[in-house]
C-alpha positions in Angstrom: 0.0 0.0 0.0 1.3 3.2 -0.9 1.7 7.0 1.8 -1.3 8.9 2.2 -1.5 11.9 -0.5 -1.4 14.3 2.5 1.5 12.7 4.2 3.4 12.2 1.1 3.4 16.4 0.6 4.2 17.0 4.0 6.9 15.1 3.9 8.0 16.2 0.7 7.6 20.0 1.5 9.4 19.1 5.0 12.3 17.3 3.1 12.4 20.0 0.6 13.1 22.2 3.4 16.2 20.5 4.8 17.5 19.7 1.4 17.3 23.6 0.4 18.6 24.6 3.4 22.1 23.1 2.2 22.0 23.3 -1.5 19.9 26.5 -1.6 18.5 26.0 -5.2 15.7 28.1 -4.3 18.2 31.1 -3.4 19.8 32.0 0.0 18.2 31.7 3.4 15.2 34.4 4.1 16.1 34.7 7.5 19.8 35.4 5.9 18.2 38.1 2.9 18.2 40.7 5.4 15.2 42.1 6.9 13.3 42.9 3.7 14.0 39.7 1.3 13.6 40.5 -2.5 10.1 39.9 -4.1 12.5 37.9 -6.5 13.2 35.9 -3.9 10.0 34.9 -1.9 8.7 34.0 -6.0 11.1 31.9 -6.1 10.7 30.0 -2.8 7.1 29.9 -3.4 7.8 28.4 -6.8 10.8 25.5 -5.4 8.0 24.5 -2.8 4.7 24.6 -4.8 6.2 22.3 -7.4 8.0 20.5 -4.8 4.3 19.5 -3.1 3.7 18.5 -6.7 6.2 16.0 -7.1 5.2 14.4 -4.2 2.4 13.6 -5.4 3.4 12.5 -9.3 4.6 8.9 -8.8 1.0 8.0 -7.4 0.0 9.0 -10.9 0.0 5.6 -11.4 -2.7 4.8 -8.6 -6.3 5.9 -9.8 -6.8 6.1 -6.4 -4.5 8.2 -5.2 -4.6 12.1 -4.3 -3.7 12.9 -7.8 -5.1 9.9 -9.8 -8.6 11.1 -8.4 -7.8 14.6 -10.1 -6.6 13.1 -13.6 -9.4 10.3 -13.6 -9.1 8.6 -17.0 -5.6 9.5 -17.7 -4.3 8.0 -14.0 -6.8 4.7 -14.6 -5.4 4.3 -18.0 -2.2 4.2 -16.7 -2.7 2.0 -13.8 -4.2 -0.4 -16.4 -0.9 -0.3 -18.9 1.6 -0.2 -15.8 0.3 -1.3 -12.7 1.0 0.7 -9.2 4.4 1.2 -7.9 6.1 -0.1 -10.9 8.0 2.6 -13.3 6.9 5.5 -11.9 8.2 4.6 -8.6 11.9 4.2 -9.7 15.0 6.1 -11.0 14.1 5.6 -13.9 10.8 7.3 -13.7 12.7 10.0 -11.9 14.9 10.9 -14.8 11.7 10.1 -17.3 9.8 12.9 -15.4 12.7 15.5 -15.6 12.8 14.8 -19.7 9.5 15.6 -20.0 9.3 18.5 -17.7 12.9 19.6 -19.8 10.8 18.7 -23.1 7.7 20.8 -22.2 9.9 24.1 -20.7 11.8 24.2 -24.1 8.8 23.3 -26.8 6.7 26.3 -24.8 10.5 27.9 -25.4 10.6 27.2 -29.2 6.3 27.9 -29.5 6.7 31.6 -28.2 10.1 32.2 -30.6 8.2 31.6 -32.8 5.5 33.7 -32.7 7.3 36.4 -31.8 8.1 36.2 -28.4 11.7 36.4 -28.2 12.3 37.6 -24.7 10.0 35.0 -22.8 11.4 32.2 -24.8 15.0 33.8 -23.9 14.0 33.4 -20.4 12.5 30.0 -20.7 16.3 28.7 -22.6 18.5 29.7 -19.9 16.8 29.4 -17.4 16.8 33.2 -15.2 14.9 33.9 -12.2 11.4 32.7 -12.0 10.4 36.6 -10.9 11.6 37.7 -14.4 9.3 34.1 -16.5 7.7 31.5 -13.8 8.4 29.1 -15.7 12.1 29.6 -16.3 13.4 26.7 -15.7 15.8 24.4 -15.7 16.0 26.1 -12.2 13.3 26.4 -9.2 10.6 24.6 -10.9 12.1 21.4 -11.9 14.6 21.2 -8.9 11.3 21.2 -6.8 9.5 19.0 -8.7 12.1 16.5 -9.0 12.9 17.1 -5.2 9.5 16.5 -4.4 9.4 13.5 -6.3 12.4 11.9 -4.9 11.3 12.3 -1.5 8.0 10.4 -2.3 9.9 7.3 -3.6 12.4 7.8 -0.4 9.0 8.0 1.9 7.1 4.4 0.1 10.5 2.7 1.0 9.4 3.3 4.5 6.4 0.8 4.2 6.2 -2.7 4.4 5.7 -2.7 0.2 9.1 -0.9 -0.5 9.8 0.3 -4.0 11.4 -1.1 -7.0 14.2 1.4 -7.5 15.8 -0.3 -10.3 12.9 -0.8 -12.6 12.7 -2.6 -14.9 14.2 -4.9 -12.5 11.2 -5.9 -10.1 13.3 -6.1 -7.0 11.7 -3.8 -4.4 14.0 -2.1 -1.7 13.2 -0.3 1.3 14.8 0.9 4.7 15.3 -0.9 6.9 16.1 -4.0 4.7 14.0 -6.3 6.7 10.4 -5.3 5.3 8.8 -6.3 9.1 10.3 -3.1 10.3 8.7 -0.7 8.2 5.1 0.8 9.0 2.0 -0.2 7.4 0.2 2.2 5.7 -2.5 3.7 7.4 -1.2 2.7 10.6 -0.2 5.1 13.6 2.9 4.9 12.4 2.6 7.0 9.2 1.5 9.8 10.7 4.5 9.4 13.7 6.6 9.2 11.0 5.4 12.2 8.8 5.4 13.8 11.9 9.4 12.7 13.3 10.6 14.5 10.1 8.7 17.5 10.1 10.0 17.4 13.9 13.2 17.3 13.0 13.0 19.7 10.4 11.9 22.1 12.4 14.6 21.7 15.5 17.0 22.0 13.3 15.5 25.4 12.0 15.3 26.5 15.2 18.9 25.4 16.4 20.6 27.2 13.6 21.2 24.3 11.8 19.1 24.5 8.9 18.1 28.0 7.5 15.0 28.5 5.4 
């Protein structure tokens, strides 16, 4: 059984958090911007975390009945027909699929606007500047979150007792810890501990000056 829609973007919004912290895709710290961050700035956190939430919720596109297969209806049940749940969109190689098409999409909106005449947003779109100048400028914010995001689900199903098949198209699923009777059951108590422990932690380390957001 696969994470909760809700618990899935919590803990992809709270790992987001730590992981920006230290690679500061997004930009530098708001706390560290000064006392007035740029508006430049606060779009592009907005945008790293909005399409982070996203992400987690993609792989379960597979899973009609999932957060977002309920949304995309025939599309999610189609695909759950074709490739079952938790099988290729639940791996690396769904991972890197996903980042192609979002790469594919950001340049043929690139290439439509060029040519119709709008150089300067398709400028913006190919190399990728700040999200306050073209939202959807990237190769930046956008698909950093999204794959973040994404990522983070796959790391949060290989918590439960199902595990996830990494390697796909090898079948072989994998989770932490190793032995599958240590991981929590989903819609047990322990998925919302769980959910909860990280955003916990997240949030110490915030406050102890180890993380800054």
């Amino acid at each position: 059984c696969a994470v909760r829609g809700p618990s899935h973007v919590v803990f992809g919004l709270a790992g987001a958090v730590a992981i920006d912290s230290f690679v500061e895709w997004s930009g530098p710290p708001i706390f560290g911007a000064g006392a007035h961050p740029t508006t430049g700035l606060l779009i592009a956190k907005g945008v790293f975390y909005a399409f982070a939430a996203l992400g987690a919720l993609t792989p379960d596109i597979d899973n009609a009945r999932s957060t977002l297969g309920q949304k995309l209806g025939p599309v999610s049940r189609g695909i759950q027909h074709l490739a079952g749940h938790r099988t290729i969109f639940h791996s690396l190689l769904g991972l890197l699929m996903m980042g192609a098409l979002v790469i594919g999409v950001q340049y043929g909106i690139g290439e439509l606007l060029l040519r119709n005449g709008y150089a300067d947003a398709a400028h913006l779109l190919h190399v990728g500047l700040p999200p306050e100048a073209f939202l959807a400028s990237g190769p930046g914010v956008a698909l950093l979150g999204l794959l973040t995001g994404y990522f983070l689900h796959l790391v949060a199903d290989s918590l439960t007792e199902g595990g996830v098949p990494w390697l796909f198209p090898w079948r072989e699923r994998f989770g932490f810890p190793p032995n599958r009777h240590w991981r929590f059951k989903t819609g047990s108590i322990w998925e919302p501990l769980t959910v909860a422990l990280v955003c916990l932690l997240v949030v110490a380390g915030v406050y102890f000056n180890v993380l800054h957001i």
